[in-house]
C-alpha positions, -999 to +999 in steps of 0.1 A: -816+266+232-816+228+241-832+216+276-806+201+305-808+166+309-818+153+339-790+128+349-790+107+385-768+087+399-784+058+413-769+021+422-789-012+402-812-033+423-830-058+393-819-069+356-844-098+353-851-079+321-843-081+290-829-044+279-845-030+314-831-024+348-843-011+379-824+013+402-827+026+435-822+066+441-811+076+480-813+108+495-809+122+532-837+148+540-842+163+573-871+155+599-890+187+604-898+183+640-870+162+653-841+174+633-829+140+621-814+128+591-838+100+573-829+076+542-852+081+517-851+058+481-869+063+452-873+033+425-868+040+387-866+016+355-845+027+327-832+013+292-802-007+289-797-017+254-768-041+252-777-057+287-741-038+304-753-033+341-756-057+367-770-055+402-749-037+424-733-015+396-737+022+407-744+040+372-757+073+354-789+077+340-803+103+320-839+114+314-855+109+278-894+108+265-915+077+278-903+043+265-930+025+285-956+031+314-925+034+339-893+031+317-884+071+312-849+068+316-818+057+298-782+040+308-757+071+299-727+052+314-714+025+341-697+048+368-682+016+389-689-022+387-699-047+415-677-071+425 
């Protein structure tokens, strides 16, 4: 049987790269104590090989093996473009 890929939904934040963005991951969690919701983000660098995605593009990445020290995921499709 083949493994699930591990795809996220995240929104572009750098393509000074060449064939490299960076994209910024949100989620709500709960305070334990005060029972408010809190933004958390998580950075992540994936592989872009034609150069598509700009910043502000919200895409879908999905995981793959290590390209690089940081770069372990790749661009699986554009979901909407910036204006």
């Amino acid at each position: 049987m083949e493994a699930k890929k591990k795809i996220v939904t995240c929104k572009v934040v750098s393509d000074k790269m060449q064939q490299s963005r960076v994209a910024v991951v949100e989620r709500m969690i709960k305070h334990p104590v005060a029972d408010k919701y809190m933004k958390r983000s998580s950075k992540l660098m994936f592989h872009d090989e034609g150069n598509l995605s700009k910043v502000g593009d919200i895409v879908s990445v999905s995981a793959c093996r290590p390209m690089s020290k940081r770069k372990t995921f790749i661009l699986e499709k554009i979901e909407s473009r910036s204006e």
